[in-house]
Residue, then its C-alpha position, 0 to 999 in steps of 0.5 A: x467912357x464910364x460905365x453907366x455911359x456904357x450900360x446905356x448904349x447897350x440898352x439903346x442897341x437892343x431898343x434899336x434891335x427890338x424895333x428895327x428903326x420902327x419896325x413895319x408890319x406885314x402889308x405896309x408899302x415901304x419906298x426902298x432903293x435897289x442896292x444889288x441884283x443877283x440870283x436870289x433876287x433884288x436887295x432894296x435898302x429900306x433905311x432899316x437895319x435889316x434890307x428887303x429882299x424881292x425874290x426872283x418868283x416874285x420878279x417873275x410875276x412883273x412884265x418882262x420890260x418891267x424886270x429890264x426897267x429895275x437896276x441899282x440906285x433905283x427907287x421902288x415901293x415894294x410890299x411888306x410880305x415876311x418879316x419872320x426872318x432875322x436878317x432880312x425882310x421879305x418884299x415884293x415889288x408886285x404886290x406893292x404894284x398891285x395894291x397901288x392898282x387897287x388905291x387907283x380903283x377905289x380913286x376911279x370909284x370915288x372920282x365916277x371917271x371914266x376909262x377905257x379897257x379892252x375886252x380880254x375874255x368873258x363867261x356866263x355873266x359877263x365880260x372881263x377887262x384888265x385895269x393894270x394887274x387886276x381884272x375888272x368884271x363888266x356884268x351882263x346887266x353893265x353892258x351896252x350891246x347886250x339886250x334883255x331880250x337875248x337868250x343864252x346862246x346869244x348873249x354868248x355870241x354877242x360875249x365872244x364878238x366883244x373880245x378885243x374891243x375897245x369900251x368905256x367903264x367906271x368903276x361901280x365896286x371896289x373890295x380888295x378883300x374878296x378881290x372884286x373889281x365891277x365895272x360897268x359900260x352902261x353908265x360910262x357910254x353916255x357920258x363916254x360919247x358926249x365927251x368924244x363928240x365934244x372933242x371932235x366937235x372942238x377939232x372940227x371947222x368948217x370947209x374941213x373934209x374928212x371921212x365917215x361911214x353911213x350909219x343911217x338913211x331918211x327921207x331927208x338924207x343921210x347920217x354920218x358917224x364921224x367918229x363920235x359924232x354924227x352929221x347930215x347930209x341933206x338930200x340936196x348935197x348928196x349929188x349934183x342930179x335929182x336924189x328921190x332917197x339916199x338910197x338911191x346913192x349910199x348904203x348904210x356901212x359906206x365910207x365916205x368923204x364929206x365937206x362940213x357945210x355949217x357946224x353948230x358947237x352949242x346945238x351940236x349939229x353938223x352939217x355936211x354935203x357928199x355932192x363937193x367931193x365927187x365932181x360936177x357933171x357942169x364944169x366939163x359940160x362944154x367938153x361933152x356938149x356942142x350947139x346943134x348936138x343931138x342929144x337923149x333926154x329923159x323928162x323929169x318935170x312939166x312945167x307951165x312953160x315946158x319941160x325939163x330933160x335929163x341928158x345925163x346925171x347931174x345935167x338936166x336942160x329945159x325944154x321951152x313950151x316954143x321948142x316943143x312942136x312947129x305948131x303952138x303947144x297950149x299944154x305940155x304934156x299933150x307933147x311930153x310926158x315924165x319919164x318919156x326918152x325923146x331925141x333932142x338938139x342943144x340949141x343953147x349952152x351956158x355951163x357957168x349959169x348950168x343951163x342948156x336949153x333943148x329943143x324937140x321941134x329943131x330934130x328932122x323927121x330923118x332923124x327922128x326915124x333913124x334914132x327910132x330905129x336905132x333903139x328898135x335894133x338895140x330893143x331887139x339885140x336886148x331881147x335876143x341876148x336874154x333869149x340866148x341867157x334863157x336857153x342856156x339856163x334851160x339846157x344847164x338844168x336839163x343837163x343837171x337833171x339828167x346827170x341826177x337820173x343816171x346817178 
């Protein structure tokens, strides 16, 4: 090799050490692969003539499975920290890491999508959510459950009640300089549960019975929050008896089972009943009820051509204008009056058609005397009962009293 061939490698050699295969500066992300583990750390081959090494205080900073995960051959990005060293590069896996959370953060900024983050603590002004290895920071002014009315000491409990939850953000500020990561729940809830209740609706069909709390009561019926979105049970599919107001049947917080009547995905309504899913006072009727079986009856309506009687919920029978008295009825309620309880007998059954027709001039006059006395005796064992109640109540509160002088 001649000499002049000689001075040019020489010279090609220290260009290559000046610039160490194009040399990376602090703060670069480079992709490397693990070539050996030991006390110091890892060493990565960076496809430079000087490796990285990842030292052990920097392993430390990833999750425990994370460090388990890493092993000889693999590929990772890591971080350009130090570059001072003549023969290494110091590299970090978590810094790499981190900054790959903050190009996330800023994609989730540009995207406006919405992610879910669990409420890992909170201060004054606010809630704080992990997104990956950063901490995002959810404004008071950002939050759905707090309202400008609260005072201090409220927003503060409503803060530590937060912890744990499961809640919908975007990301509204990125600045990796000052490390500042805002989010808000405000902005996503909206957005948050139409998309949850577009998928629950695209899962649903009708005839499917599924579970659900009570999350408001109406005149008209009852709201079911299905997990994203709400149903109505219509106050004629809450029971198989006459309902006056939900109520009466359910309290806000109930877990239920319903049946999905009729489910409209374009309006978004779902209409569900209650009433399907507890038994049918009628299809056992026949096991309860037999022709010529006396029978209580408590009036619910007069009508033009008798009365209806509830003889158990759920089952009512109609009491004919001709099965009120021996003697011709012109208006009903010269004989009945809503609300009144009268001893009846079962003259007619057809639990199929869920008809069972009553009559009150069918009872004997000994029957009427003896179930007469019968509810005087039950009247009376009632009254005494609360009496004794009463007298123990007294005499207990006398007793305290007492006790209270002599201490």
């Amino acid at each position: 090799m001649s000499t002049e061939e000689l001075n040019f490698l020489e010279e090609y050699a220290d260009l290559i050490d000046q610039h160490d295969y194009a040399m990376p500066e602090v703060g670069d992300i480079r992709e490397g692969i693990i070539v050996a583990i030991n006390q110091q750390g890892l060493i990565v081959d960076l496809g430079l003539k000087r490796d990285g090494l990842v030292p052990t205080a920097d392993l430390n900073k990833l999750e425990p499975e994370e460090r388990e995960a890493l092993s000889v051959n693999d590929e990772v990005m890591v971080y350009i920290a130090n570059t001072d060293q003549p023969d290494s590069l110091g590299v970090s896996i978590h810094m790499a890491r981190l900054n790959q959370d903050w190009v996330e953060a800023e994609t989730l900024q540009e995207s406006g999508d919405i992610v879910e983050a669990e409420v890992i603590g909170y201060n004054k002004g606010g809630a704080i959510v992990p997104y990956g290895r950063l901490r995002g920071f959810v404004p008071i002014s950002h939050l759905s459950s707090l309202s400008p009315g609260m005072n201090d000491r409220q927003r503060q409990q409503a803060l530590a009640k937060m912890r744990g939850e499961q809640i919908p953000v975007k990301v509204i500020e990125v600045d990796r300089r000052r490390r500042r990561l805002v989010m808000s729940q405000r902005e996503a809830q909206r957005e948050w549960e139409e998309k949850r209740k577009q998928e629950l609706l695209d899962k649903l069909n009708e005839g499917d019975v599924v579970k659900g709390n009570v999350s408001g009561l109406r005149d008209f019926g009852a709201f079911i929050d299905l997990g994203g979105a709400d149903g109505l049970v219509h106050i004629s599919e809450l029971a198989w008896y006459r309902v006056n107001h939900p109520s009466e049947v359910l309290a806000v917080g109930d877990e239920i089972e319903v049946e999905i009547l009729k489910l409209d995905k374009k309006k978004q309504r779902i209409s569900l009943s209650r009433k399907r899913q507890v038994s049918n006072p009628w299809d056992t009727a026949e096991e309860r009820y037999g022709i010529n079986q006396l029978v209580e009856g408590k009036i619910t309506r007069i009508v033009d051509y008798g009365a209806f009687a509830q003889i158990e919920r759920g089952v009512e029978g109609l009491l004919h204008v001709s099965q009120l008295a021996r003697t011709n009825v012109e208006t009903v309620s010269d004989v009945v009056k809503e609300g009144e309880t009268h001893l009846l007998r079962v003259v007619s059954l057809d639990s199929r058609r869920q008809r069972i027709g009553l009559s009150l001039k069918a009872v004997t006059t000994n029957e009427q005397i003896e179930w007469m006395a019968q509810k005087e005796l039950e009247k009376a064992e009632a009254a005494a009962a609360e009496e004794v109640v009463d007298e123990t109540a007294v005499a207990e509160a006398e007793a305290l009293v007492a006790h209270e002088e002599e201490e």
